[in-house]
mmCIF file as gemmi writes it, N, C-alpha and C atoms, coordinates in Angstrom:
data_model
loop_
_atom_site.group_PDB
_atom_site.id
_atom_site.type_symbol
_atom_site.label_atom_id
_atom_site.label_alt_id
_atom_site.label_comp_id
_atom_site.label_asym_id
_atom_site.label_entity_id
_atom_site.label_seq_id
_atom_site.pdbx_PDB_ins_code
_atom_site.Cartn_x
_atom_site.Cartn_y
_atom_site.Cartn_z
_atom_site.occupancy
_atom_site.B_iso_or_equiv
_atom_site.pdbx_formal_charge
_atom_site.auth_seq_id
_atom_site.auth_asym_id
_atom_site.pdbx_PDB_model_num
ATOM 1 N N . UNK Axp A 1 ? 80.359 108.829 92.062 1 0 ? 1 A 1
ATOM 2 C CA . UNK Axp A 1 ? 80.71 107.448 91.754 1 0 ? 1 A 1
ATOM 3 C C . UNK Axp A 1 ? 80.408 106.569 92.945 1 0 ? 1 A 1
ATOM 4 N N . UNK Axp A 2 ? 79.937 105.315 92.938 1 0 ? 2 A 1
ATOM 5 C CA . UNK Axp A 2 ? 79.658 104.323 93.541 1 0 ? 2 A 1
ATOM 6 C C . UNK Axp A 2 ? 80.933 103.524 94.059 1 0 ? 2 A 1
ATOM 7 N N . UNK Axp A 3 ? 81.443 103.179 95.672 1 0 ? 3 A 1
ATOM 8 C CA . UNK Axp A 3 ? 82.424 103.75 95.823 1 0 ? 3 A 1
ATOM 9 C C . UNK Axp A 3 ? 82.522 101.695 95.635 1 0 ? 3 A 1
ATOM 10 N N . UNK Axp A 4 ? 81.06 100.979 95.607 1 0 ? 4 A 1
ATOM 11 C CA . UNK Axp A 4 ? 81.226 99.599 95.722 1 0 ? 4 A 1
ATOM 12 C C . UNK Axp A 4 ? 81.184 98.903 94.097 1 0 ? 4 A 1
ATOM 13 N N . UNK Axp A 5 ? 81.566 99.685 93.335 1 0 ? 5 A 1
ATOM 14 C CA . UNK Axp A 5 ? 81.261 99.138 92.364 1 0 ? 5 A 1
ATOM 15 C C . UNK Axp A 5 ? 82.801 99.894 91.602 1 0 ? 5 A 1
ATOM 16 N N . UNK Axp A 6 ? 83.922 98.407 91.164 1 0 ? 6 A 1
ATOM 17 C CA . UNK Axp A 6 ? 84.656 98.983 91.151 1 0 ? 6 A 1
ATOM 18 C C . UNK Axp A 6 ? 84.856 99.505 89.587 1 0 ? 6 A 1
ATOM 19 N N . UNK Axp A 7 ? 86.149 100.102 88.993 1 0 ? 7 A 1
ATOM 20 C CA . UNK Axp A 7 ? 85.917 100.307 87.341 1 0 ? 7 A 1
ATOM 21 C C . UNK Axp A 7 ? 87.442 100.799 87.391 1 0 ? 7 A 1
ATOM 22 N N . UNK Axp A 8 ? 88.033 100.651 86.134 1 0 ? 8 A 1
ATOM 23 C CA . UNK Axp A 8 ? 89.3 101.11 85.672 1 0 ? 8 A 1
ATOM 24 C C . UNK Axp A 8 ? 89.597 102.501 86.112 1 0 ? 8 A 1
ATOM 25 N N . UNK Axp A 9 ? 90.89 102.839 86.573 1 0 ? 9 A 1
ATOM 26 C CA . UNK Axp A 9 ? 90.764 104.219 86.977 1 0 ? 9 A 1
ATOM 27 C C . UNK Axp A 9 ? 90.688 104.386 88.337 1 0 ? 9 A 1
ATOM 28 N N . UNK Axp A 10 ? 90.467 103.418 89.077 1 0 ? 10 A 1
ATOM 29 C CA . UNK Axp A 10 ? 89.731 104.063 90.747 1 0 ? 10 A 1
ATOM 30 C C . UNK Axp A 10 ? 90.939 103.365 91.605 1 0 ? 10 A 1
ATOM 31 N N . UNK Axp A 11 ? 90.958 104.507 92.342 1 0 ? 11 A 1
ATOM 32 C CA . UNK Axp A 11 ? 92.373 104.142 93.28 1 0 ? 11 A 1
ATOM 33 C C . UNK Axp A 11 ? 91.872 103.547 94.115 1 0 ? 11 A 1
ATOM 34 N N . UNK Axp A 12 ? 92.958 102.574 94.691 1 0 ? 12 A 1
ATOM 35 C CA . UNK Axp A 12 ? 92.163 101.385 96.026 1 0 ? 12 A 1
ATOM 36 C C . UNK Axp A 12 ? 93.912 101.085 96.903 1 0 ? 12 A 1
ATOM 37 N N . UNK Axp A 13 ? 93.535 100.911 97.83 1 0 ? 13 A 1
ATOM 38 C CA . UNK Axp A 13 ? 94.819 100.802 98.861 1 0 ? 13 A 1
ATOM 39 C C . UNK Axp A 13 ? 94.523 99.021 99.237 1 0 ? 13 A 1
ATOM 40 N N . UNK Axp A 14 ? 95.836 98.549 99.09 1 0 ? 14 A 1
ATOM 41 C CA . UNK Axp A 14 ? 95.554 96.899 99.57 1 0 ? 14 A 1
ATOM 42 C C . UNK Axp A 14 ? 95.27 96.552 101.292 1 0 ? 14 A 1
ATOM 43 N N . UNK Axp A 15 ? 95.176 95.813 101.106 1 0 ? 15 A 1
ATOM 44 C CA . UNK Axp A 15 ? 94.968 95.754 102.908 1 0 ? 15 A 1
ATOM 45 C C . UNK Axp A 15 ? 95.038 94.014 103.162 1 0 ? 15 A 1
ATOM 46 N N . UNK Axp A 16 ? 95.669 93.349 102.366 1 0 ? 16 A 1
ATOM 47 C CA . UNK Axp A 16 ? 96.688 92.491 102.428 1 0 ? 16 A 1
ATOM 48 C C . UNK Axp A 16 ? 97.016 91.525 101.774 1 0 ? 16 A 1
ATOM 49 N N . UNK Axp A 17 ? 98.312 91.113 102.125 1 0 ? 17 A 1
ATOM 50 C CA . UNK Axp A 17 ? 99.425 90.636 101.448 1 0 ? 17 A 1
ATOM 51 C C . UNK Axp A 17 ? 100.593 91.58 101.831 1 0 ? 17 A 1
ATOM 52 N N . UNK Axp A 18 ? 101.662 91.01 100.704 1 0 ? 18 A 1
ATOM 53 C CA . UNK Axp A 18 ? 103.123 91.529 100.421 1 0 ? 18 A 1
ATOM 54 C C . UNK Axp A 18 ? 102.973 93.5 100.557 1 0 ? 18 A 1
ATOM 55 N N . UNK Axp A 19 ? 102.415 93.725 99.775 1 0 ? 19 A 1
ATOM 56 C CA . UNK Axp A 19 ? 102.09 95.003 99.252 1 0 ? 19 A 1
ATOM 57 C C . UNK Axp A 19 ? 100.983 95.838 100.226 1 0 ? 19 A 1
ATOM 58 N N . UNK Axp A 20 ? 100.406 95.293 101.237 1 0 ? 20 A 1
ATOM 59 C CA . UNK Axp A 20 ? 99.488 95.786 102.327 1 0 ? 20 A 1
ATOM 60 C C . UNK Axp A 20 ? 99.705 97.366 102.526 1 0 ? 20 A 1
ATOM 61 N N . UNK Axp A 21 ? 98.539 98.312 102.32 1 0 ? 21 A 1
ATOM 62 C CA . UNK Axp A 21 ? 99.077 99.703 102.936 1 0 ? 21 A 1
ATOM 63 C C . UNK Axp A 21 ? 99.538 100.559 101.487 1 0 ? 21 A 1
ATOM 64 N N . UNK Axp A 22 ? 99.882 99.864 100.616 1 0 ? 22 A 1
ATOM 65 C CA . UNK Axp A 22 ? 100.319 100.408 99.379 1 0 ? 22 A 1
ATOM 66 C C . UNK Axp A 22 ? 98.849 101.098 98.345 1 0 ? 22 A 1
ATOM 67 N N . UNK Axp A 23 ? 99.319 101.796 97.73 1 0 ? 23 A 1
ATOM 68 C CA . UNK Axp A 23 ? 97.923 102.037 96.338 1 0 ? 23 A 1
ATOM 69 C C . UNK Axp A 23 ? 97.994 102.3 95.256 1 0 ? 23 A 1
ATOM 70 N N . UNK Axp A 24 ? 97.381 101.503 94.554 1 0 ? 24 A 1
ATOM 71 C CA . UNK Axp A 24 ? 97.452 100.892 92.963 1 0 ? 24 A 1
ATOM 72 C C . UNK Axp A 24 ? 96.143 101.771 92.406 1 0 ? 24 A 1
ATOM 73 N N . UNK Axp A 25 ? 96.154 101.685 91.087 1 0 ? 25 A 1
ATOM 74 C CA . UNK Axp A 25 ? 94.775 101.975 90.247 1 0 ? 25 A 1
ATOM 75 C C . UNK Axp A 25 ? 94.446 100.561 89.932 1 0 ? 25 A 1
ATOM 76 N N . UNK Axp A 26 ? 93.08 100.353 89.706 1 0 ? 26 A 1
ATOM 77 C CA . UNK Axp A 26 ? 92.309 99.055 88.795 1 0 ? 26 A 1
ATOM 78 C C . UNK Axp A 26 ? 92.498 99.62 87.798 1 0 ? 26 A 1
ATOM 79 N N . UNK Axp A 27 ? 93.345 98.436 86.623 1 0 ? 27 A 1
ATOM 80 C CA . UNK Axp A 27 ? 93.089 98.908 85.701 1 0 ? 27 A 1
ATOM 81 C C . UNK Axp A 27 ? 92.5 97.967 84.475 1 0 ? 27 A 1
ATOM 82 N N . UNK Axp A 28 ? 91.712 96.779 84.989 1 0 ? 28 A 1
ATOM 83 C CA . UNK Axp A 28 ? 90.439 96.148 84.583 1 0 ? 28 A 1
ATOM 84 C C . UNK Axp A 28 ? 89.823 95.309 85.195 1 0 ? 28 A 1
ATOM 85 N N . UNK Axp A 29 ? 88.565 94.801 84.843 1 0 ? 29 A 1
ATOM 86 C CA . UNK Axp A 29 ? 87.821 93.901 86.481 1 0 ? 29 A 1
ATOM 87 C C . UNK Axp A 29 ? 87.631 92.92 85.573 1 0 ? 29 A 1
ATOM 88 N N . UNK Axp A 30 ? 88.316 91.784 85.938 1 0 ? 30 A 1
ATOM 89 C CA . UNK Axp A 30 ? 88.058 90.678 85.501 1 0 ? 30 A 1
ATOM 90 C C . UNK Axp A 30 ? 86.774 89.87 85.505 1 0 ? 30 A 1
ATOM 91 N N . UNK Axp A 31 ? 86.286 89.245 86.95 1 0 ? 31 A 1
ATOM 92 C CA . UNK Axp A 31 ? 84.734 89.692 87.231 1 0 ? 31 A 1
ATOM 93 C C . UNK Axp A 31 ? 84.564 90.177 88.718 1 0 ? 31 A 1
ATOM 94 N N . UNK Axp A 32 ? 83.286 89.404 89.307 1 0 ? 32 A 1
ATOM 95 C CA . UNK Axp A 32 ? 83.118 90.162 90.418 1 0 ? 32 A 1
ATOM 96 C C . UNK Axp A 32 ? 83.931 89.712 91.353 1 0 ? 32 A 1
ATOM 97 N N . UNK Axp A 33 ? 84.678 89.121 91.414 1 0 ? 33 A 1
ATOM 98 C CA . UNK Axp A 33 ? 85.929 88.917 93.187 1 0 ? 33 A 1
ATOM 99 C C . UNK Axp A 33 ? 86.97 89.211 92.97 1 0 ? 33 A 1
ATOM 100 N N . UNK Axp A 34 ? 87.417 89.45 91.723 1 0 ? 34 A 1
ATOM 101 C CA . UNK Axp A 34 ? 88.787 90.017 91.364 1 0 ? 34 A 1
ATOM 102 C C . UNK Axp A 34 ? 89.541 90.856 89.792 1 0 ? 34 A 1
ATOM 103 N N . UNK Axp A 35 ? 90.142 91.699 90.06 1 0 ? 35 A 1
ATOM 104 C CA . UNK Axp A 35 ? 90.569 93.127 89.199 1 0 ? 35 A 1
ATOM 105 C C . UNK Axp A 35 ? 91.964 92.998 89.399 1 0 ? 35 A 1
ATOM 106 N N . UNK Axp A 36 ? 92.718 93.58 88.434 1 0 ? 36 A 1
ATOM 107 C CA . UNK Axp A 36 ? 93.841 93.715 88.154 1 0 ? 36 A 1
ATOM 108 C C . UNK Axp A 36 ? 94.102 94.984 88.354 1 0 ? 36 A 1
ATOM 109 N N . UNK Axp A 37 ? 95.535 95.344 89.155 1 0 ? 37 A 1
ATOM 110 C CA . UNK Axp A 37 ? 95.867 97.06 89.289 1 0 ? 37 A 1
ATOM 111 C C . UNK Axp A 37 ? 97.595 96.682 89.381 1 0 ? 37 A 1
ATOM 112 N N . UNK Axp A 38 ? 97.772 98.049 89.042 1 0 ? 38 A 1
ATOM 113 C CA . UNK Axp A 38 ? 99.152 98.616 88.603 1 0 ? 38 A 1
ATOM 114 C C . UNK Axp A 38 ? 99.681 99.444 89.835 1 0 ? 38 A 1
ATOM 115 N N . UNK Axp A 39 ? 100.704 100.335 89.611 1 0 ? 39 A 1
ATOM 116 C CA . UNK Axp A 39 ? 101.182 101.344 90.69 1 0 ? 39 A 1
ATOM 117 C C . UNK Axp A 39 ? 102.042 102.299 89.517 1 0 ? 39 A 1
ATOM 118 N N . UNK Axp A 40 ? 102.349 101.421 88.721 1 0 ? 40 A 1
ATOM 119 C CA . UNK Axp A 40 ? 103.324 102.019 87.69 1 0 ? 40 A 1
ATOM 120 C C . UNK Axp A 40 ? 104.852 102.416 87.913 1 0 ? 40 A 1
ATOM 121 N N . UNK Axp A 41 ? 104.924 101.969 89.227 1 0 ? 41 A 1
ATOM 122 C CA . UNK Axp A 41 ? 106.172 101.706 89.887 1 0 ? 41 A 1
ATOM 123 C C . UNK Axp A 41 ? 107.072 100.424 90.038 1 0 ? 41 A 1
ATOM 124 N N . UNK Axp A 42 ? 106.572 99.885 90.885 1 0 ? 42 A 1
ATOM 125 C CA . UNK Axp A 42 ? 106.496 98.358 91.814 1 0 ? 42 A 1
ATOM 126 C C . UNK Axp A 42 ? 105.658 97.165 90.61 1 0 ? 42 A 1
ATOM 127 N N . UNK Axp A 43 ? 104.683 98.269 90.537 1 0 ? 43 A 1
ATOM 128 C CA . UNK Axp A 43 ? 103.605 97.105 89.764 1 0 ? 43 A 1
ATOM 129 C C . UNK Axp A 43 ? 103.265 97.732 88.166 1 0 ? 43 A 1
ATOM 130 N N . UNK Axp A 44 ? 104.124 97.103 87.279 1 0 ? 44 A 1
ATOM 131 C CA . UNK Axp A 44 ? 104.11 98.068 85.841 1 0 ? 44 A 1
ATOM 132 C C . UNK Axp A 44 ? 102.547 97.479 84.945 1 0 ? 44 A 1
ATOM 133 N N . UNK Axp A 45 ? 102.309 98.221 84.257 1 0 ? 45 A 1
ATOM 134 C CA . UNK Axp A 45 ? 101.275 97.29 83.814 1 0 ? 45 A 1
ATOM 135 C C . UNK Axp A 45 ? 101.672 96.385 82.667 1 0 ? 45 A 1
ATOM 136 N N . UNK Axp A 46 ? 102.608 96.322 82.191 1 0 ? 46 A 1
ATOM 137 C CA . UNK Axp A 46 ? 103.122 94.725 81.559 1 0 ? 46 A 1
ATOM 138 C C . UNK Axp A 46 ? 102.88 93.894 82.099 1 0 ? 46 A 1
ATOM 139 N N . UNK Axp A 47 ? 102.779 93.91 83.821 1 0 ? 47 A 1
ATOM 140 C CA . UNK Axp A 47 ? 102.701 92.91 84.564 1 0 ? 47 A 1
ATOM 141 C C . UNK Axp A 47 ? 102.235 92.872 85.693 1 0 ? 47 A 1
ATOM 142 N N . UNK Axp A 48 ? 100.667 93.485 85.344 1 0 ? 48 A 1
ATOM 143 C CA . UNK Axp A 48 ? 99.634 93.653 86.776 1 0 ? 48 A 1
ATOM 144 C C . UNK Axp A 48 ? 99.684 92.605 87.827 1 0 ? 48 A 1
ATOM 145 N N . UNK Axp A 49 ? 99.237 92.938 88.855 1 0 ? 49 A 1
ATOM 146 C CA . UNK Axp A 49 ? 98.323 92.021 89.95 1 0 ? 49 A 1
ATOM 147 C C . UNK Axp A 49 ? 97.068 91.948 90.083 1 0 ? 49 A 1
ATOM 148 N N . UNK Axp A 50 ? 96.788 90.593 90.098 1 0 ? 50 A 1
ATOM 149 C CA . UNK Axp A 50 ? 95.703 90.363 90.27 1 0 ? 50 A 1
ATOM 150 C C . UNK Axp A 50 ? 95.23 89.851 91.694 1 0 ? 50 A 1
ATOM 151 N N . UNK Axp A 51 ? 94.269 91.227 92.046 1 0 ? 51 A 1
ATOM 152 C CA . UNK Axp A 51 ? 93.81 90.547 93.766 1 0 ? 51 A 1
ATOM 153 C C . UNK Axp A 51 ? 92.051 90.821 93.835 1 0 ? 51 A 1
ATOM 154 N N . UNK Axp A 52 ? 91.635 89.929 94.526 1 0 ? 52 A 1
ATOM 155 C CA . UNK Axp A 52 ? 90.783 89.952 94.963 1 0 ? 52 A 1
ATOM 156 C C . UNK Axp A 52 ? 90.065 91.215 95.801 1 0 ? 52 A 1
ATOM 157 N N . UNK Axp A 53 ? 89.168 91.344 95.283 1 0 ? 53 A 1
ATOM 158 C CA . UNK Axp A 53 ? 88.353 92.435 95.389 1 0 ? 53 A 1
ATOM 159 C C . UNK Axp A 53 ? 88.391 92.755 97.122 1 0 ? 53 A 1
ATOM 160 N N . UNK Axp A 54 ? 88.043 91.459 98.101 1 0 ? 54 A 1
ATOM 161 C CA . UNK Axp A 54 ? 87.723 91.568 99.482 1 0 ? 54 A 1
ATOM 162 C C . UNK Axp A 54 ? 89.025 92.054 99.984 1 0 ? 54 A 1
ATOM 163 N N . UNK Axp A 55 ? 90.199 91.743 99.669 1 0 ? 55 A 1
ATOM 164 C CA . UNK Axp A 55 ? 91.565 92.404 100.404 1 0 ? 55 A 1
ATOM 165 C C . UNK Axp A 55 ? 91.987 93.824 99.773 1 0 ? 55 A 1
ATOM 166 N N . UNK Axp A 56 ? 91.248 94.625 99.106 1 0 ? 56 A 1
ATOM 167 C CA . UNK Axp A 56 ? 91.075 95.884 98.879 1 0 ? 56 A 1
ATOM 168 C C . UNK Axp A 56 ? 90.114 96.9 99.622 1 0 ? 56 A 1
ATOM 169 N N . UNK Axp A 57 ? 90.592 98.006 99.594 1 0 ? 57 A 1
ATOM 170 C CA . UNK Axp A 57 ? 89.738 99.251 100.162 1 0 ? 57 A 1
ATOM 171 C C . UNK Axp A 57 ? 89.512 99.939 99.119 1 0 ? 57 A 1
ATOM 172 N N . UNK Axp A 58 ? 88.621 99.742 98.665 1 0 ? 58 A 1
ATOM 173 C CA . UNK Axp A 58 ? 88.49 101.191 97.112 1 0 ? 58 A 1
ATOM 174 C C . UNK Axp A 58 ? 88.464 102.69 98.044 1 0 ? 58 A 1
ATOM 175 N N . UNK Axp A 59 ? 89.199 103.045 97.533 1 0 ? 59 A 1
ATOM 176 C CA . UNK Axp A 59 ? 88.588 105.061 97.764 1 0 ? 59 A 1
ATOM 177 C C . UNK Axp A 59 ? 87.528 105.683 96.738 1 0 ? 59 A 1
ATOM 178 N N . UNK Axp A 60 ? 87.667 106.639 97.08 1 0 ? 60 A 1
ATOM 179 C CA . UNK Axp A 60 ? 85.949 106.8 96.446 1 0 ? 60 A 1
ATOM 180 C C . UNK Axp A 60 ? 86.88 107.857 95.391 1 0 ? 60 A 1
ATOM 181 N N . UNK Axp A 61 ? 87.979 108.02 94.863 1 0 ? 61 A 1
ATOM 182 C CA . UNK Axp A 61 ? 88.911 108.596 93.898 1 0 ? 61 A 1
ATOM 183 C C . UNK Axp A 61 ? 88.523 107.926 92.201 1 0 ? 61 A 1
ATOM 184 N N . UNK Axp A 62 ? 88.257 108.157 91.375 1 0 ? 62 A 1
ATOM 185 C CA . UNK Axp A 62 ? 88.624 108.062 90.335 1 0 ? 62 A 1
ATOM 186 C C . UNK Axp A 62 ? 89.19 108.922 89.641 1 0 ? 62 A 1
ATOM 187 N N . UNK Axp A 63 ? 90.38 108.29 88.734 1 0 ? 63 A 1
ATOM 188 C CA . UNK Axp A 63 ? 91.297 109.58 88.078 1 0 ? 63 A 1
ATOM 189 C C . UNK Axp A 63 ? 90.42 109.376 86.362 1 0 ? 63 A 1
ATOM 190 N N . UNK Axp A 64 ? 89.511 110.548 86.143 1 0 ? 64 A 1
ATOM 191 C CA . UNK Axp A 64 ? 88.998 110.03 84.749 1 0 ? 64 A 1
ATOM 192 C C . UNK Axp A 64 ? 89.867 110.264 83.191 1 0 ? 64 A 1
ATOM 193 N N . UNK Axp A 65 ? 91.488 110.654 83.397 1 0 ? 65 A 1
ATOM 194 C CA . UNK Axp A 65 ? 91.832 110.096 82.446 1 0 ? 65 A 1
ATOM 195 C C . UNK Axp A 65 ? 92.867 108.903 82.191 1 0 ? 65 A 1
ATOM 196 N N . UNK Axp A 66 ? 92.689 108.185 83.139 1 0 ? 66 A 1
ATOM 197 C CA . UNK Axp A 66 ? 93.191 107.613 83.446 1 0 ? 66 A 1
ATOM 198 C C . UNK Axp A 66 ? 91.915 106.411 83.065 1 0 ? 66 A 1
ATOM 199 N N . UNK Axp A 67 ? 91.087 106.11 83.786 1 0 ? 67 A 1
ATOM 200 C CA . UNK Axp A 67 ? 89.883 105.799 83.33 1 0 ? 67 A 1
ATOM 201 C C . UNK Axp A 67 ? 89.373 105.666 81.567 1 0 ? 67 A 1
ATOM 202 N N . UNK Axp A 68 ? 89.274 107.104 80.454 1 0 ? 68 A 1
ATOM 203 C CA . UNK Axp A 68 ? 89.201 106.514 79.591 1 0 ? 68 A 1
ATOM 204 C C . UNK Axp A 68 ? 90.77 106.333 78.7 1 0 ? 68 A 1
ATOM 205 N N . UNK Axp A 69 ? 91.937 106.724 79.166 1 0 ? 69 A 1
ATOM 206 C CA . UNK Axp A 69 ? 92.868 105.361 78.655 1 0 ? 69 A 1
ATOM 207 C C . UNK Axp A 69 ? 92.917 104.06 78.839 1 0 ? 69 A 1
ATOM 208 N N . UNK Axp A 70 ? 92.742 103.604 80.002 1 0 ? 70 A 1
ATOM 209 C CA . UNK Axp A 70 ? 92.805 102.507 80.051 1 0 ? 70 A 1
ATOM 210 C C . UNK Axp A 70 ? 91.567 101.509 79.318 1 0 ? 70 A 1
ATOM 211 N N . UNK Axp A 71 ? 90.326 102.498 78.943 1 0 ? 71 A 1
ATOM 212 C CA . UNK Axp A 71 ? 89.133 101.999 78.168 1 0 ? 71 A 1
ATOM 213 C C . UNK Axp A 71 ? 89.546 101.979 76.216 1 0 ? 71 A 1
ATOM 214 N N . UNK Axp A 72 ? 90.356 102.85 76.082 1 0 ? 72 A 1
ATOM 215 C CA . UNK Axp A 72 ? 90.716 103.285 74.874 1 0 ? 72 A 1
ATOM 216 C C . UNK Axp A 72 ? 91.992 102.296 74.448 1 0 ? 72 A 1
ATOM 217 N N . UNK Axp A 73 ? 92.136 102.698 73.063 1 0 ? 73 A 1
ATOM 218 C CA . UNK Axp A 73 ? 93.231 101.757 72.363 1 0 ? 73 A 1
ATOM 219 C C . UNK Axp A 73 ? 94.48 102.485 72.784 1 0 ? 73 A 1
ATOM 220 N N . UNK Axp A 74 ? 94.389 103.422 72.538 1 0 ? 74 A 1
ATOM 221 C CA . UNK Axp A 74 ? 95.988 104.377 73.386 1 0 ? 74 A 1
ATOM 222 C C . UNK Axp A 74 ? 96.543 103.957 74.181 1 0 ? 74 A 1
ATOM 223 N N . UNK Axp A 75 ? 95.775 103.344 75.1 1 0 ? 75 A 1
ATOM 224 C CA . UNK Axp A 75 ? 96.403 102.748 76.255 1 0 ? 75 A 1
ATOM 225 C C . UNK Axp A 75 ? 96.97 104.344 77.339 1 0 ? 75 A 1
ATOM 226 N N . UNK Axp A 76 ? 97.931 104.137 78.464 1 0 ? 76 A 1
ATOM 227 C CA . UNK Axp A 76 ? 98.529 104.782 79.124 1 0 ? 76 A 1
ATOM 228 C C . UNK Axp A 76 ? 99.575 104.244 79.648 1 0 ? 76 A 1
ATOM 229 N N . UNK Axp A 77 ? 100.348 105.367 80.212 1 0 ? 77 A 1
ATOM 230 C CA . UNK Axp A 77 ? 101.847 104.521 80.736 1 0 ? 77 A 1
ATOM 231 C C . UNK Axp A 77 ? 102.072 105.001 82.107 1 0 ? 77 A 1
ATOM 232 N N . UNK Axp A 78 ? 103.035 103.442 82.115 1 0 ? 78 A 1
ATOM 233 C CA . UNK Axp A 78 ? 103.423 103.416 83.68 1 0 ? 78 A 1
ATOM 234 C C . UNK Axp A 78 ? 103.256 105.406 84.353 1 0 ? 78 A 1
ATOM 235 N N . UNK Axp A 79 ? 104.307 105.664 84.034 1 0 ? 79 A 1
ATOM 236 C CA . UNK Axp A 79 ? 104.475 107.04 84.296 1 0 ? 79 A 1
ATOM 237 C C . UNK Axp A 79 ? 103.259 108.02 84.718 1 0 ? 79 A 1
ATOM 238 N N . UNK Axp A 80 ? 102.395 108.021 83.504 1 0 ? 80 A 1
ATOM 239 C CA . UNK Axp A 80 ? 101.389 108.718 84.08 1 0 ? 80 A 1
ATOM 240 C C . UNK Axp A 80 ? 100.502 108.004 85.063 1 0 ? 80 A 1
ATOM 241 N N . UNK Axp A 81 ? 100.418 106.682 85.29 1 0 ? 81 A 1
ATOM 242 C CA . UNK Axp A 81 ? 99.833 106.294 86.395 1 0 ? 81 A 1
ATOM 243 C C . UNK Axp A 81 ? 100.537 106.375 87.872 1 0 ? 81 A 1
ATOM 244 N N . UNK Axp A 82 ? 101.524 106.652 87.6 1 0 ? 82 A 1
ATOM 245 C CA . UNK Axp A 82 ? 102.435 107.209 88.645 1 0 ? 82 A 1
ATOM 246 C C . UNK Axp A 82 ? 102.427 108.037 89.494 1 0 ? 82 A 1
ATOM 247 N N . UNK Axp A 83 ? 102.584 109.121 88.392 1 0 ? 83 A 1
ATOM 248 C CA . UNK Axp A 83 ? 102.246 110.674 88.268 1 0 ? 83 A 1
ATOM 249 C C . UNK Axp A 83 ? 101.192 111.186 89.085 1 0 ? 83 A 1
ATOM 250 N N . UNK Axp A 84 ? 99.85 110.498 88.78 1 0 ? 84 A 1
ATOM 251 C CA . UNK Axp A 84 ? 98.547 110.391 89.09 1 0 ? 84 A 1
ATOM 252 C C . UNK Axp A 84 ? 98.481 110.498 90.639 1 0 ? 84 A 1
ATOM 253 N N . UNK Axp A 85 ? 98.907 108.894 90.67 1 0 ? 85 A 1
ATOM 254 C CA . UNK Axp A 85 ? 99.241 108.717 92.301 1 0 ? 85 A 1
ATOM 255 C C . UNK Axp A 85 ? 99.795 109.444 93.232 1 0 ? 85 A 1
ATOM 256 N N . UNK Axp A 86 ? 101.216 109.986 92.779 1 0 ? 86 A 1
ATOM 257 C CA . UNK Axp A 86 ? 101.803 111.22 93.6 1 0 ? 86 A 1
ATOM 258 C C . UNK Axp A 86 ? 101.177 112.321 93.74 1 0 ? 86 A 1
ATOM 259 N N . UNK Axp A 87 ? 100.65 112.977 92.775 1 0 ? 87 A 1
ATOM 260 C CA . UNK Axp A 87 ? 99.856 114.073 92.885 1 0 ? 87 A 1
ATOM 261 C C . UNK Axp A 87 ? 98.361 113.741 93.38 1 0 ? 87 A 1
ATOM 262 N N . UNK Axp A 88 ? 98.202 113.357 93.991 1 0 ? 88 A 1
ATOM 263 C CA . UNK Axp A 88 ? 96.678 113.329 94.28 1 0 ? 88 A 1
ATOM 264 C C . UNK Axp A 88 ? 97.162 112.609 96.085 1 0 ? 88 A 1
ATOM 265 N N . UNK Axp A 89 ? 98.796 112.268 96.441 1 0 ? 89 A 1
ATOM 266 C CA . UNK Axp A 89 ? 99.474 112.017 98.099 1 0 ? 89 A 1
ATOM 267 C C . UNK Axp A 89 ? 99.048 110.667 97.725 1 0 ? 89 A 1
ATOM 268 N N . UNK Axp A 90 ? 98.621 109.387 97.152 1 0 ? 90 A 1
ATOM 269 C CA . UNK Axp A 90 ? 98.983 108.45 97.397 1 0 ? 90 A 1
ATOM 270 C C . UNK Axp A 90 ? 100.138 107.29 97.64 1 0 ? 90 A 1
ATOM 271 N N . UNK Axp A 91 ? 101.059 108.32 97.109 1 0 ? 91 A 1
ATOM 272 C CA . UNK Axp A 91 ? 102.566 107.34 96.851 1 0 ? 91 A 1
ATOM 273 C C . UNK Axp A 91 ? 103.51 108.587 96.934 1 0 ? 91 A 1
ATOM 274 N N . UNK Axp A 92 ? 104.786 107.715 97.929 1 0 ? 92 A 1
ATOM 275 C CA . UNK Axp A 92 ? 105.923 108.315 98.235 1 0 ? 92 A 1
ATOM 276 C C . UNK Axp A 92 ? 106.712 108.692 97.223 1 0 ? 92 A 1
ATOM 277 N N . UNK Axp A 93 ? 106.134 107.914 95.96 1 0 ? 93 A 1
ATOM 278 C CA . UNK Axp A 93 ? 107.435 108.219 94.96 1 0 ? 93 A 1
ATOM 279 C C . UNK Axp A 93 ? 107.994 107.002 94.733 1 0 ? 93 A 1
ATOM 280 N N . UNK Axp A 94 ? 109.139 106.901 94.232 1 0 ? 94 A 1
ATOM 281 C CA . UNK Axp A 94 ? 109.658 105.356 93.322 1 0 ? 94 A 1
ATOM 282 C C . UNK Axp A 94 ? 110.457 104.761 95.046 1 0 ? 94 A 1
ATOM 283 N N . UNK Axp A 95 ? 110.496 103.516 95.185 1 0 ? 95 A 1
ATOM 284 C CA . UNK Axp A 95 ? 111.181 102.938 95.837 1 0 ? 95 A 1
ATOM 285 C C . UNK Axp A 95 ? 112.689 103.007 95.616 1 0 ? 95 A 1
């Protein structure tokens, strides 16, 4: 995967604002300067953030089912985007 080209699914750590140091999934790209991501914690997806592409670090991680839920009508939940995160050491766990 192309680590500059971002897509639903791909873990990215902020690098600033409020939330700086933290890591979310994209979980759609609005266009090219800014995407919406979750944590499924902090940040549920009822009620993403939307940041700009330049105050992100993408990792070169994509979780691919995570990826085609969020492409699909099924959708996915907080939880398993959670889940995701912990198991793969991005997140401490719930605040």
């Amino acid at each position: 995967m192309d680590t500059s080209v971002p897509e639903p699914g791909t873990v990215v750590r902020s690098r600033a604002g409020r939330d700086s140091g933290r890591y979310f999934v994209i979980t759609a790209v609005i266009d090219e300067k800014y995407v919406l991501i979750c944590d499924g914690d902090v940040r549920r997806l009822a009620n993403p953030k939307r940041k700009k592409l330049k105050h992100l670090e993408l990792t070169p991680v994509c979780i691919p089912t995570l990826r085609e839920g969020l492409r699909s009508a099924g959708g996915v939940y907080d939880a398993e985007i959670r889940k995701n995160l912990e198991s793969l050491g991005y997140c401490e766990g719930r605040r």
